[in-house]
TIDOTOR-832040 format. One line per field, with one value per residue (C-alpha): x, y, z; residue in one letter; residue number from 1. Coordinates in steps of 0.1 Angstrom, whole numbers. Example, Ala and Ser with C-alpha at 12.3 -4.5 7.8 and 13.67 -1.06 7.14 Angstrom:
2
u = 123,137
v = -45,-11
w = 78,71
residuo = A,S
num = 1,2
END
This chain:
274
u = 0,14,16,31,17,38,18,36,27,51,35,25,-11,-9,-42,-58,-40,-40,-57,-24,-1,4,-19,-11,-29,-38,-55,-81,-117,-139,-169,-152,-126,-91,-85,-50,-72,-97,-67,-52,-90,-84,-47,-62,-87,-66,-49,-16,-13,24,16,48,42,72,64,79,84,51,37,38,-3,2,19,3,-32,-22,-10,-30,-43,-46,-54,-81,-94,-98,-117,-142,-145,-177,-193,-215,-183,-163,-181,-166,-128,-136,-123,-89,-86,-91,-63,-40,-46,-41,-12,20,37,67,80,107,111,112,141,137,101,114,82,65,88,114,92,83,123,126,102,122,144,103,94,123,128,91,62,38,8,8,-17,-21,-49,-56,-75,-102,-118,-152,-165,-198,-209,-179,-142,-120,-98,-66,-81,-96,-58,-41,-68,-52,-13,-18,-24,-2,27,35,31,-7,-17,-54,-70,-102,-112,-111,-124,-97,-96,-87,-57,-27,-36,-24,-4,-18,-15,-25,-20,-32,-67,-64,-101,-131,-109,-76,-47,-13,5,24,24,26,30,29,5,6,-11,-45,-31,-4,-26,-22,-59,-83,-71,-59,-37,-48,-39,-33,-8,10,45,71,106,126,109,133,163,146,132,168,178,150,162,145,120,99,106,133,113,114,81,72,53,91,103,69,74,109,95,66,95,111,88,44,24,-13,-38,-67,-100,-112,-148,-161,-158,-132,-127,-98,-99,-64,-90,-115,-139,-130,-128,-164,-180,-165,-179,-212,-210,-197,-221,-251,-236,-230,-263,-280
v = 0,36,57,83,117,147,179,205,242,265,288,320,315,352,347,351,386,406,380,357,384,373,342,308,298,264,281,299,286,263,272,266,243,254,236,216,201,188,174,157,138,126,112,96,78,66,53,79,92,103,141,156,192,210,247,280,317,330,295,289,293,258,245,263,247,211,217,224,255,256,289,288,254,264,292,269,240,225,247,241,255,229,206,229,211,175,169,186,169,135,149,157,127,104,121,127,159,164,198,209,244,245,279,282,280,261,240,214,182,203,211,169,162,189,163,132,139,132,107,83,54,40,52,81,99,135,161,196,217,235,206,199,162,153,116,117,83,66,66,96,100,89,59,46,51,32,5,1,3,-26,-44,-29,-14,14,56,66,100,113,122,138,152,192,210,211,247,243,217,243,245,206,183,162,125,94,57,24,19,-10,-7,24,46,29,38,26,60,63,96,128,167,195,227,215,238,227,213,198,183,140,137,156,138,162,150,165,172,136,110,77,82,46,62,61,94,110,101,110,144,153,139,167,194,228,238,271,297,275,252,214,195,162,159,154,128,109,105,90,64,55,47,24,8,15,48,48,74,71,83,89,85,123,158,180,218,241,259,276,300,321,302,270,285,299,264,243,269,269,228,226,250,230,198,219,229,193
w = 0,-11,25,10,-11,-20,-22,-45,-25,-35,-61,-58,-68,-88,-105,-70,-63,-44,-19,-19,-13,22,23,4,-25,-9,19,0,13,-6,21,53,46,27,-4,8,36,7,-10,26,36,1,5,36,25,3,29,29,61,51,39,27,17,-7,5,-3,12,35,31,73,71,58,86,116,99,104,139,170,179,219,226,199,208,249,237,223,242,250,227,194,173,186,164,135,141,142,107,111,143,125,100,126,148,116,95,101,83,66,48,28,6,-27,-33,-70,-91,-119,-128,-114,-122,-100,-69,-74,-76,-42,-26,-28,6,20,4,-4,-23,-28,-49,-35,-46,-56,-47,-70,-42,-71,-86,-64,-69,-56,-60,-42,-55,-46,-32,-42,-73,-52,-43,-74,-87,-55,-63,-99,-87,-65,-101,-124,-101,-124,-124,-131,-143,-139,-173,-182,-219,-226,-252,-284,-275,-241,-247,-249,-210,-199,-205,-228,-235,-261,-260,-266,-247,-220,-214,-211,-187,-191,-212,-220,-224,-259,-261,-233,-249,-223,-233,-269,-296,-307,-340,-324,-297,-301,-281,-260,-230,-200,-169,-143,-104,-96,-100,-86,-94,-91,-71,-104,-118,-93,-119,-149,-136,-126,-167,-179,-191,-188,-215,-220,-194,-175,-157,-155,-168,-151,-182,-200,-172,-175,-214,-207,-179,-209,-234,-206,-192,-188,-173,-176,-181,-158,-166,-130,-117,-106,-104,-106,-103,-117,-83,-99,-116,-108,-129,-115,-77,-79,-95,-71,-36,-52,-56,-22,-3,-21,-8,27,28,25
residuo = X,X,X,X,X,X,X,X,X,X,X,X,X,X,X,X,X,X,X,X,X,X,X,X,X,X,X,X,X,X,X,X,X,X,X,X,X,X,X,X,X,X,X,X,X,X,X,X,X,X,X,X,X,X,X,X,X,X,X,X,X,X,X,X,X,X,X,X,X,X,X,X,X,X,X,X,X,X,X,X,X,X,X,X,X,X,X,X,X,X,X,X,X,X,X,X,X,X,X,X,X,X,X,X,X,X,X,X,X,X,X,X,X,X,X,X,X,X,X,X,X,X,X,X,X,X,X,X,X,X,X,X,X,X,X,X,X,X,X,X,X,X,X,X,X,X,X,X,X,X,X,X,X,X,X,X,X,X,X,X,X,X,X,X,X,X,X,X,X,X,X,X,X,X,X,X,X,X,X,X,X,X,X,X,X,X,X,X,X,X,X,X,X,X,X,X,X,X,X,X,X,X,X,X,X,X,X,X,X,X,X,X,X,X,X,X,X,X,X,X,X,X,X,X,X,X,X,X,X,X,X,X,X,X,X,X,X,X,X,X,X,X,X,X,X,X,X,X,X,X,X,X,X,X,X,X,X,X,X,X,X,X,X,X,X,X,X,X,X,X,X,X,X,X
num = 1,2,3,4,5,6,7,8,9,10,11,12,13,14,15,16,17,18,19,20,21,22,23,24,25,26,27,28,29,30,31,32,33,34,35,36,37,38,39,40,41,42,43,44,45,46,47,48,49,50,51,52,53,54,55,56,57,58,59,60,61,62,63,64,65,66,67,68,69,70,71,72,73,74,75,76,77,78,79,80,81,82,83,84,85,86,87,88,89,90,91,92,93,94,95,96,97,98,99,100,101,102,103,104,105,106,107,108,109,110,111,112,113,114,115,116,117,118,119,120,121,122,123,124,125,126,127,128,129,130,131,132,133,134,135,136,137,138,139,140,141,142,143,144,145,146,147,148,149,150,151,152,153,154,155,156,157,158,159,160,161,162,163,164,165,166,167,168,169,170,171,172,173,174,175,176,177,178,179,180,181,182,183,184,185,186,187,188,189,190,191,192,193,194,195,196,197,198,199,200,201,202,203,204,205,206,207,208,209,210,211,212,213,214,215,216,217,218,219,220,221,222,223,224,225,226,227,228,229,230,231,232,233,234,235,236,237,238,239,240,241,242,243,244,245,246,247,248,249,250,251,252,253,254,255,256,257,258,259,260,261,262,263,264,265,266,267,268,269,270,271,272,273,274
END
């Protein structure tokens, strides 16, 4: 079983400015619960209580949140608003953290490659908060793709079709189809153009990643704007050996944009509300 999942925090989250100026992009609010702690209760059930978070400057929010709060917690004990920290508390009680800074932005195969003093020499999840995932019919994305690496023991990227015109925002992949929602990778671009697109099929914010990606991300060599794509690294494991594209079961929410942020409160306050 895969204990461990690497959450990549170390961007700035400028699209949200001037709100992130001093606050981290992973702590912005779906209703009442920050996004990173969306993306942890998903890690955990899982089952990977080993949370290792790369981090960057002014991201300490992140840290203080997943740690006890005693002066805050007398002040409302044995009162209805205690009621309000039972699921951080089950975090907390359950999951052990680990952080480490990332210095440089340089893309995010790098801030993966910073993570590898946490996580070691064994296969992990990863986490992008931006990309909140909502399964209400079922387990969670994370878990659906644990449940196929305990039968095919290789790295598993989440996919989901986009509009053609929409393509030049993900990586984008194409394969050989193993069944209705699994491919054999063959074929991984990052932020192609439309024409150059080889499918419709987006990763998005989730993966299983085998320990040797550690090698080939530090083999990549930096492409547009000097940073280090895991989509590069990912390509090379393909070549050598198998990744699949997963076609996950749910919902999932670009909470990296405005757009996405507001459709994924209003989906989240109906489900609060009922």
């Amino acid at each position: 079983m895969i204990k461990k999942c690497l959450f990549p925090a170390a961007g700035y989250g400028t699209r949200f400015l001037p709100a992130t100026k001093s606050m981290p992009k992973e702590m912005m609010p779906i209703v009442n619960k920050p996004l990173i702690e969306y993306g942890v209760e998903e890690a955990l059930e899982a089952g990977m209580s080993d949370i290792c978070i790369v981090t960057g400057r002014g991201k300490r929010a992140l840290e203080d949140h997943f740690d006890a709060n005693y002066e805050l917690e007398h002040q409302i004990s044995g009162s209805s608003k205690e009621e309000l920290l039972t699921g951080i508390r089950k975090i907390i009680n359950e999951c052990t953290f680990s952080y480490t800074r990332q210095r440089e932005m340089k893309g995010l195969g790098h801030a993966i490659l910073t993570g590898q003093t946490l996580v070691g020499d064994q296969p992990f999840g990863v986490v992008l908060a931006d990309d909140l995932c909502i399964n209400s019919d079922g387990s969670g994305v994370l878990s659906q793709m644990a449940q196929l690496y305990r039968q095919f023991r290789c790295s598993i990227v989440a996919v989901m079709e986009v509009p053609e015109d929409e393509v030049h925002k993900y990586g984008v992949i194409a394969g050989q189809a193993i069944s209705d929602d699994l491919i054999r990778v063959e074929n991984m671009v990052e932020k192609p153009r439309k024409e150059d697109a080889p499918s419709n099929l987006a990763i998005i914010g989730r993966y299983i990643l085998t320990p040797d990606i550690f090698d080939l991300i530090s083999d990549t060599q930096p492409g547009k704007g000097g940073e280090i794509q895991i989509t590069d690294a990912l390509m090379a494991q393909a070549e050598r050996g198998c990744v699949l594209a997963y076609k996950f079961k749910g919902e999932r929410f670009d909470c990296g944009s405005i757009e996405g942020f507001i459709e994924a409160t209003n989906y989240c306050y109906d489900a609060f509300r009922k």
